[in-house]
Structures are given as C-alpha cells and as structure tokens.
N, C-alpha and C positions, 0 to 999 in steps of 0.2 A: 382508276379505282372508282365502284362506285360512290355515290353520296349518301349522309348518315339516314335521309328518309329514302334512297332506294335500297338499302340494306333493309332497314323496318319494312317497307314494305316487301319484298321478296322475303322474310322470313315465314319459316313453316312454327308455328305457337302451339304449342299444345294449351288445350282447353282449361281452364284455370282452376278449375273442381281437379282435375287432374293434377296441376302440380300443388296444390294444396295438399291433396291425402296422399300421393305418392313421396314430396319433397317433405311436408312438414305433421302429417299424422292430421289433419285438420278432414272431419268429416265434410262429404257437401253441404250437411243441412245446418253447418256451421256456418255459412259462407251467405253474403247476401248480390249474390249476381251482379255486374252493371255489363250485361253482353257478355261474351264467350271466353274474354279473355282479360277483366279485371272484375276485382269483386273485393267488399269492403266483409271483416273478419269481426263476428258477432262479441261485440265486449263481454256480456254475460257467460261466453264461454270461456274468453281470455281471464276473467278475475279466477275462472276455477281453475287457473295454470299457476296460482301465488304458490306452490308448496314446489312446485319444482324445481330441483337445484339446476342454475343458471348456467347461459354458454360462457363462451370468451368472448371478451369485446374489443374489437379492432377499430380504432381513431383513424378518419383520412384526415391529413392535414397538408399543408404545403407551403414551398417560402411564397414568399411576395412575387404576386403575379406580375406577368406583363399582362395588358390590355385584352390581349383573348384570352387569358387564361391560359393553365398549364395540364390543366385533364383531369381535374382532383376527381369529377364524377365518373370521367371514362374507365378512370383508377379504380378505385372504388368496386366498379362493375367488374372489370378485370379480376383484378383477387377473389373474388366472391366466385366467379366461374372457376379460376383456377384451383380455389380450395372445393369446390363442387367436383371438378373433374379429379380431384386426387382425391375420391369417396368419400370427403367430410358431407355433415348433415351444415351446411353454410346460407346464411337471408344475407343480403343487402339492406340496412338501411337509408336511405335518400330524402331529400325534400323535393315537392314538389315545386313545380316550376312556376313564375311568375309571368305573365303574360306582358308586363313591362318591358323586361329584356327579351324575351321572343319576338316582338316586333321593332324592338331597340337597336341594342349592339351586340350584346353577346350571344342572339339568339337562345333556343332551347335549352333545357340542362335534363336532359336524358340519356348520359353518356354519348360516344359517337364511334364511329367507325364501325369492327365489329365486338365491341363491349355497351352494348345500349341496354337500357332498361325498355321494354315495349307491351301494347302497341305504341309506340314514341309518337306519334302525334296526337292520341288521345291525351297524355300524362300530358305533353306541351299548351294545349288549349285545354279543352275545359274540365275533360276530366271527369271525376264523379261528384266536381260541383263543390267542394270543400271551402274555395277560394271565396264562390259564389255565396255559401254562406255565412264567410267572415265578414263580407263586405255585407249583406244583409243585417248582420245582427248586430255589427257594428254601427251604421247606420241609420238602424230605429233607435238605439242611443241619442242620436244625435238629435231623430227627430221630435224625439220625445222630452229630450232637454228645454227645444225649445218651445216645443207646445207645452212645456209647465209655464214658461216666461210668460208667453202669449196668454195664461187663462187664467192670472194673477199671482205669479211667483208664491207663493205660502210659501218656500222654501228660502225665498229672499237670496235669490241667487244675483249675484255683481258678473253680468253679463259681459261686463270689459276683463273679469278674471276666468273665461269658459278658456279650461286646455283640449277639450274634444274635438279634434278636429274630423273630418269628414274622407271616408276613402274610396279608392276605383284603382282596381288592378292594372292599370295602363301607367305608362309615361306621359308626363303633361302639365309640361313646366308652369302655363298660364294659369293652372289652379293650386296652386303654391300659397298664396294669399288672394283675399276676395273679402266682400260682405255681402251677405245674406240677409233675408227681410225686406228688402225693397219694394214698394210698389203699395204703399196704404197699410190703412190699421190690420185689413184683412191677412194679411201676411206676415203679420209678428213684429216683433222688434228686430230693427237692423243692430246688426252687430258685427265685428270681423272675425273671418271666419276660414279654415281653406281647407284640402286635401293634402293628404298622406296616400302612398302606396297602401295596398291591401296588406305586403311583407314588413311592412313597418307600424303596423297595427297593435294598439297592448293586446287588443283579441288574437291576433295571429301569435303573439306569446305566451297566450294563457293556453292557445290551446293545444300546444307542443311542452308546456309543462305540467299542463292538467293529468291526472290517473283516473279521473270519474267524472257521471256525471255531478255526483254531488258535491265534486269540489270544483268543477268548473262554476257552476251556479254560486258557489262562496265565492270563486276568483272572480267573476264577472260582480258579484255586488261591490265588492271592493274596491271597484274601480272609481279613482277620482276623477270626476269632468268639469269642477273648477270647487268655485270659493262664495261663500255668502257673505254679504255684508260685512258681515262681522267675523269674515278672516276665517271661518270653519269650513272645513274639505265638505262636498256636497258629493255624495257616492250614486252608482247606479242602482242602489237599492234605497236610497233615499226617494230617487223617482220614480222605483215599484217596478226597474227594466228587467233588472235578473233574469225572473224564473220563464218571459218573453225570449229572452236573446240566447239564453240557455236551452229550448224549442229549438228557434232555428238554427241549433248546431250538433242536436242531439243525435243523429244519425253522422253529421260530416266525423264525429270524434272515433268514428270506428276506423283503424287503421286501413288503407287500400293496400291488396296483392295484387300485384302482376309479377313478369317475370324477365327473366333476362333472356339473349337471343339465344344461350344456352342451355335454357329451359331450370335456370334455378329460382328460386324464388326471389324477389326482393318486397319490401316495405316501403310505399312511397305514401309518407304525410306527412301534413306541414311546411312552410317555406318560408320562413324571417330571413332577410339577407343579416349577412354578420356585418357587413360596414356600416347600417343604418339601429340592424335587431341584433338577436345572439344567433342567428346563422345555426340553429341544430334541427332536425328531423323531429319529429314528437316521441315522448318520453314513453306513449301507452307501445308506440310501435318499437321502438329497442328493447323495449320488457318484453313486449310480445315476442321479438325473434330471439330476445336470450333464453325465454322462456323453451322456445319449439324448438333450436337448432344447438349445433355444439359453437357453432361460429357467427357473429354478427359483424360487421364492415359496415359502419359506418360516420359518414362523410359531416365537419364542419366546416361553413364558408370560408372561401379564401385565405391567407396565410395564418401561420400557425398562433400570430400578436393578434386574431381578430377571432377567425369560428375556434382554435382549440383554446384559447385561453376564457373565451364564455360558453364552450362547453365545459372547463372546469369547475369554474369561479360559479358559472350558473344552474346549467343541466343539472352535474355533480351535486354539488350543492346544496338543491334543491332536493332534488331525487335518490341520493344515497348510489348512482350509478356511478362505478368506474374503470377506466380506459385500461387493458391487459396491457395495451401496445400501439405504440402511435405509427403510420406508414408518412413520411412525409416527400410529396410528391415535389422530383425538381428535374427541370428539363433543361439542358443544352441553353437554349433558349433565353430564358429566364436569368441564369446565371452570368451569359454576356450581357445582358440586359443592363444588370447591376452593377455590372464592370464598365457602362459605360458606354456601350454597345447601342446606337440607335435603333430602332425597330425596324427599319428598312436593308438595315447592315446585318441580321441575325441570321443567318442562312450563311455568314464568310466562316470561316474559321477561324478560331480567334481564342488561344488555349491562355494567352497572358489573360484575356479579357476574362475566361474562366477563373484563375488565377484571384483575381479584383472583386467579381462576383460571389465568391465563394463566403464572403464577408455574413451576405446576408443570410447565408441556410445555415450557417455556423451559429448565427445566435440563435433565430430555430431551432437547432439542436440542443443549444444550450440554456434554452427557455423549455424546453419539452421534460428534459431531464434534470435540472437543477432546479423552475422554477416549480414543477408541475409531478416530478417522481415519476417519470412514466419513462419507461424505457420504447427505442424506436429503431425504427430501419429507414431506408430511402431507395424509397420508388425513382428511378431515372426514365421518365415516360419520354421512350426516342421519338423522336421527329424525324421523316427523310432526310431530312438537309443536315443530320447530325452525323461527324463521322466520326471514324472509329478512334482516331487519337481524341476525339474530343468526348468521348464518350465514358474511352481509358482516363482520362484525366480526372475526369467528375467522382469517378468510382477512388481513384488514389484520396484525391481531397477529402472525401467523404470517411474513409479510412482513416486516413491521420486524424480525425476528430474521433477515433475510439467508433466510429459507427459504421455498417455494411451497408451500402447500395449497391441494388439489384437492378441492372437495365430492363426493360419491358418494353413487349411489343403489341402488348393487349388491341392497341388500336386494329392493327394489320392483323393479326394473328388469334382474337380471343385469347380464351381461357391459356393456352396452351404457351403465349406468349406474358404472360403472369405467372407460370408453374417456376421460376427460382425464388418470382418474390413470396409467391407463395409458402415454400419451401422454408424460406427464412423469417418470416412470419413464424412459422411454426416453432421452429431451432428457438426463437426467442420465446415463446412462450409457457416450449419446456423449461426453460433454462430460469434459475430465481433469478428476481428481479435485483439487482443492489441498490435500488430507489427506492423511498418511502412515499405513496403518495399525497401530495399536499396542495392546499389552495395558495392561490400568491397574494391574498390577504386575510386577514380575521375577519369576523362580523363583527366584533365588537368597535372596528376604528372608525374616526369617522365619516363620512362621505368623500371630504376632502384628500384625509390620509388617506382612501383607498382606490382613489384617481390618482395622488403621486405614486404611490406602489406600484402599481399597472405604469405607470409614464420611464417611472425609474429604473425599474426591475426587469421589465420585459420591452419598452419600445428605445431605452439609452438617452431620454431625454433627459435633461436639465435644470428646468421649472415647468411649472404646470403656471398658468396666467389665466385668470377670469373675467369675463364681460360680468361690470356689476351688475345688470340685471341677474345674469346668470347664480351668480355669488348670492345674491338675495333669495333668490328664486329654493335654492339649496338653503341657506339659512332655513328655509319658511317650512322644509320639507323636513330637515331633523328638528323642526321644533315640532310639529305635526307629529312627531312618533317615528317616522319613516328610516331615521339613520341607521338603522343595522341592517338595511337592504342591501344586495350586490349591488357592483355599480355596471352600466351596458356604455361601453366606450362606443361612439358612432364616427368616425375615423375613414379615409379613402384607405383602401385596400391597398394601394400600390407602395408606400413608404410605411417605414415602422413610425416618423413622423407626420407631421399631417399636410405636407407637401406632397404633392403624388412625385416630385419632379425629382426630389430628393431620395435617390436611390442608394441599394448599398445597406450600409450597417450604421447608419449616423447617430454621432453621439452629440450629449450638451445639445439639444435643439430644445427650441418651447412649445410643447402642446397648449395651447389656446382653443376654454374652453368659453363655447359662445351661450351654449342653450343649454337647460336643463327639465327634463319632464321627468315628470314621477308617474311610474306605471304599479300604483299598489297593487292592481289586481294579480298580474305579474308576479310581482317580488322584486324589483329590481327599479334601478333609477337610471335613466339614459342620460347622457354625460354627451352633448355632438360639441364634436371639435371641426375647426379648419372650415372647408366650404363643401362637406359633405351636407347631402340633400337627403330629407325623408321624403319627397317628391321628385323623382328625379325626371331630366327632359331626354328628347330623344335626340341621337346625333344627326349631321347631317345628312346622313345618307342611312336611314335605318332600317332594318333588316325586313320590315314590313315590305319597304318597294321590291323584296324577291321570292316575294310568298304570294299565290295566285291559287287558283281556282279552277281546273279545263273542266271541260262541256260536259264531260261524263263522270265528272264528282271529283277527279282524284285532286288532292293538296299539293303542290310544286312548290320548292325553296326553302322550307321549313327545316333550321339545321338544331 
C-alpha cells in the first residue's frame, strides 16, 4: 500500500474557490487565497451568518490511546466523507498540527491512509503561518515584559514571580528551564525563565476560544504575566501589549479551508494538545461550519477523560456550543493494550485480552453519557492484523453497554468504508436523545472541588494530593478573583490516572497535582499532574531522521 504522503501527493484537488461555492455556498471573493488549494474564510462575512439556524454537531473522541494512536483524526476524516458521499451538505473540523510531533513521534495529524485532510504536507509544516503567529505575538509579550524591567519597572514588577514563559513550535527538552539576561547591564535583568510548546500557549487558547477580534484583544489583555511587589496580577495591558499582539494575529483568526481527498470540505484551525491544553479546534471555525453545513465532525484530543471532557467543561462552556453525538474511536488494538497486551504482542489474537480491555471504553462510555448527557456510537477503526472474531468480539462488548459499534475501514477504503458508521451516526440523531446535557462541575465550586470532580467522577481516582507550592499558588489565584474559572487538567494521555503505565480502568489511585498556572486571558486554570511536560522532548529515534528533501524539491517520510 501506498504511504499517507504518496496518497496526498498523487491526489487530483479540486481548486478551493471550487469547493468553497460548490461544497459550502461561500463566494470566491469571500475567500482569501494561500495557493490553489487552501484559503483562509473572510470573518466579516462569517459574523453575517449569526441568524442562521445551525447544523448538527458530531464529537470524535476516543478511549485511551496506545502510543501511536488509534485514528481519532483519520476517523474524523472518514465520517465526514462518508456523510458527504451519502449527499449530506458535511465540514470537517480539525486542529492543525504541531510541528513538535511531526518531527517527534507521532508524526503528522492530517489523517492517513485514504481519509486525509490535504494538501497534507502544507497543513503538516507551515501552513498559512497561524502557529507562526502565535509564537510571534506570544513572544513580543515576553519581550516587552522584560524591556518594562530593563527601563525602570514603574510597574514594580517581582521578576522572581514572572509566569510568562517563552515559546517555539519544536520539541526541545533543554529549554525547559534557562535564564535570560546574561551578559551585562546592556541585557536586562537575569532572571529564570524557559519555553513552552506553541500548543501549550494561553495564546493558542485564546485563540480557539476567541469569536472576534474585539474579544481577542480583551482576552489577550487579560492575560496575567506575573505579580508586583505588592502581590497584584500585572496583565498584558498593563504593559500596553494587547492591541500589538492582537495585529499579529489579526488575519491567522480567520479560519483555513481545505479539503479532504474526497473533495469535501473541512476547517483546519488551531492546535492545543488536550494532555498539556483543552485539545479543541477554534470556536470561530465550528460556528463557521455549523453555520454553512447540515453536519460538522469534529475532533477532541485523545481519550475521551482529556479532549471530550474540556471540550465540555470548556469549549461548551465558554461558547454556548453543544455536542448532537459523540463517535468514540476504539481499535482492536487499544483494547488489548488495556488488557494487558504489550505493544509488541498486538497484532496476536487475544479475545480474553479484549475481554480485560473493554474496562477502559466502558468508562468512556459511561463518562460520555452519564457524566456529559451526550448520547454516542463506537467507531472500531480496523487495523490489518485485526480479525474477524476479534473484531465480532468488540462489537458484542460494545453492545452489552447499551451502545452500537460500527467497524470501519476509512483508512483502506475512504468515505465508503465509514458509510455504516455513518449511517448510525445519523439513526442516532434522529432519534431523541434520553440524556440531558450537562457539565461535570458548577462554576460556582471551588478550584479544588472542581479538580476532585474531574479526579472522582471521570478518571476513578481516590484523592487528589497537592505540591504546596502548587496548593499556594491556587490559594493566591481564587483570592485574585479567578475561582470560578474552569479548570484544564494536563495529565499523560495514556492512563485515566497519571501513570501512563497504569492501564485499564483503575480505581482509588491519587492524582498528584504539581503546578498550577492561571491562564485569565483564556478562562480557565491549568491544574499539570504526574510528569506530564508543557515542553516536551524528542524520542530517540524521532520522526525527523525520516523526512528528507530530494534534488527536485519533493518531501520524503512525512506521515
């Protein structure tokens, strides 16, 4: 078979003014070009689409991954062709991808096989530059922080309390922590100082929950970058950044089209990973395809305790958006994973192991529907090495939990190999719902209660345990005003506790939490447990050493 960039490249694209006015009614002179076949969608047009009554909106979510992943974006892509091919008016939502794990481990995130979103190796690098502007406007923050220090603090900022840290869209464990200023008076004050990924940015939050630019420019003043002397929050409009950083982001806020290899449309903006950020696509671009399509699909990171529970508690929340139906993706795979199953061993057959595994899509399930009101199906994205008793097996399982799985073959097969789950996608959303939808805490409780809530309620832990720094840190942030913010669990994807190692459905464990940031511009308060990193490093062997360059331009390795 071929590979997911020989597929993108031997695709035939139709020109994107084309599926714009053909797929979504969108004139060309709506559309702001970047090449023949992605183009960012004029906001000023989008705000005159508020009076239109809305599509349906389809949740991807999924249990707890193994280490490559289980296809949530391939999925994703799949349905969206399939309900495209069975004559619905159907957008793709997605995030765009991080340049971290494209040269890291998990490679690309522009579906794969033949369900990709394209052209896939523009969305994979640079794109129409979005990323490029978070990391700019995030950055003159910084440097403007410290050029107030340097040219007499009148703000009376305590440079040992600066939370702003500095960011670059790569992997790259060694700027983790650092200090800055070195080398004479000419240089400022030293002080410590380090990076963050671009997707773990309060900018990269603001700007997937932002509707405008006038409320970006309020979210981004809002933004605390430490403490004065005297213990009061010091904001980026205290330092006159705002209506600066809100420039360089004025144009990245327009949502980007492209399209799928089957020529449907999708929405590619924004990219917070959910085990660091809230993992959702931007708020302007679901409104925009609820707005133009009957149907939207779209995708929250990794399992359903990390991207669907802060696209409830947050997106939601925030935005008055919510979920028709959630698709939760589980593979073969995965499910012996949980059972037990080494990673090297998943390719045997192993239906007890299914059996053992089924633990962890079962809470999934039962976080989706009892804690969340959303009624749901189950994508089984087959793998070759999956056979057919083991395949039978997952669909029975899935069954006795009151819920239907759909095998798919989207990968091999496109759209055509998504038309059951399609299908029943739809069956459920004629059908009433008998859930109510709800968040899985109050705003009114308070930061603490609403980290046990989440610990209790949806991951089966025990206690929740605080580093007193952390414990203070939170103190100093509901005395500031801030406690009736959501809270953003940053947590390893792989376990509903914060062992990745600890598989399965465990109960009674203790989330331990270490750090606490407050992202006011945002809305929300990030909560990092366990030895999850907002910096993360590269593995040993990283997907960079198989991406090349030949003599006549083309790109090689890039999955």
């Amino acid at each position: 078979m071929l590979s997911d960039i020989e597929i993108a490249n031997t695709a035939r694209l139709r020109p994107i003014v084309d599926v714009a006015r053909d797929e979504l009614g969108i004139d060309p002179d709506r559309l702001v070009p970047y090449g023949h076949f992605k183009a960012k969608v004029d906001l000023r047009y989008l705000r005159g689409l508020a009076d239109r009554p809305p599509g349906r909106l389809v949740l991807m979510t999924a249990l707890s991954p193994t280490p490559a992943g289980e296809g949530k974006t391939t999925t994703t892509v799949g349905l969206t062709d399939a309900l495209h091919g069975l004559g619905h008016r159907a957008v793709a939502c997605l995030r765009e991808p991080s340049m971290g794990p494209v040269f890291g481990m998990k490679g690309g995130a522009a579906g794969g096989g033949y369900a990709q979103v394209v052209p896939m190796v523009d969305i994979n690098l640079h794109f129409t530059g979005d990323f490029a502007a978070i990391a700019a406007a995030h950055n003159l923050l910084s440097a403007l922080l410290d050029n107030h220090v340097h040219h007499g603090n009148e703000l009376d900022i305590d440079v040992r309390s600066v939370t702003w840290k500095r960011v670059v869209d790569l992997n790259d464990r060694a700027l983790r922590d650092l200090v800055v200023g070195l080398g004479g008076v000419a240089n400022g004050f030293p002080r410590e100082d380090g990076f963050d990924i671009v997707v773990a940015s309060e900018l990269m939050a603001i700007f997937c929950l932002t509707e405008s630019w006038a409320d970006l420019k309020r979210r981004i003043g809002d933004i605390v970058v430490g403490y004065s002397r005297a213990k009061t929050p010091v904001t980026a409009r205290d330092l006159g950044a705002h209506g600066a950083m809100a420039v360089l982001l004025r144009d990245a806020l327009a949502p980007n089209l492209v399209q799928t290899l089957e020529g449907a449309p999708a929405f590619v903006h924004g990219g917070p990973f959910a085990n660091i950020a809230h993992g959702c696509s931007s708020v302007i671009a679901t409104r925009a395809g609820l707005r133009l399509a009957d149907f939207v699909v779209t995708e929250a990171g990794f399992g359903a305790d990390l991207g669907a529970e802060k696209f409830v508690d947050i997106k939601c929340r925030k935005s008055g958006l919510r979920p028709d139906v959630a698709v939760v993706v589980a593979t073969v795979r995965a499910l012996k994973y949980h059972g037990g199953v080494e990673v090297a061993d998943l390719e045997t057959e192993d239906l007890a192991a299914l059996d053992r595994g089924m633990a962890n899509l079962s809470r999934h399930l039962r976080n989706l529907r009892e804690a969340y009101g959303v009624p749901c199906v189950v994508a089984v994205n087959r793998f070759p090495s999956d056979t057919d008793a083991e395949v039978a097996r997952v669909v029975g399982l899935v069954a006795d939990e009151g819920v239907r799985a759909f095998p798919a073959t989207h990968f091999t097969d496109g759209g055509a190999g998504a038309e059951s789950l399609a299908k029943g996608v739809l069956e459920v959303l004629d059908s009433p719902s008998p859930y109510t939808f709800s968040f899985t805490y109050a705003d009114d409780l308070s930061l603490t209660a609403k980290v046990e809530r989440v610990a209790s309620r949806l991951y089966g832990a025990g206690e929740v345990t605080w580093d007193g720094k952390a414990r203070r840190r939170l103190q100093r942030i509901e005395a500031d005003g801030y406690g009736a913010l959501p809270v953003c669990i940053a947590k390893t994807q792989y376990s509903f506790s914060t062992d990745p190692t600890l598989r399965g459905a465990p109960s009674g464990h203790e989330l331990h939490v270490r750090e606490v940031r407050l992202s006011a511009g945002a809305g929300f308060v990030v909560v990092v447990c366990g030895d999850v990193m907002t910096m993360p490093g590269l593995p040993r062997a990283p997907a960079s050493s198989h991406i090349d360059l030949t003599d006549d331009g083309e790109i090689l390795g890039l999955s």
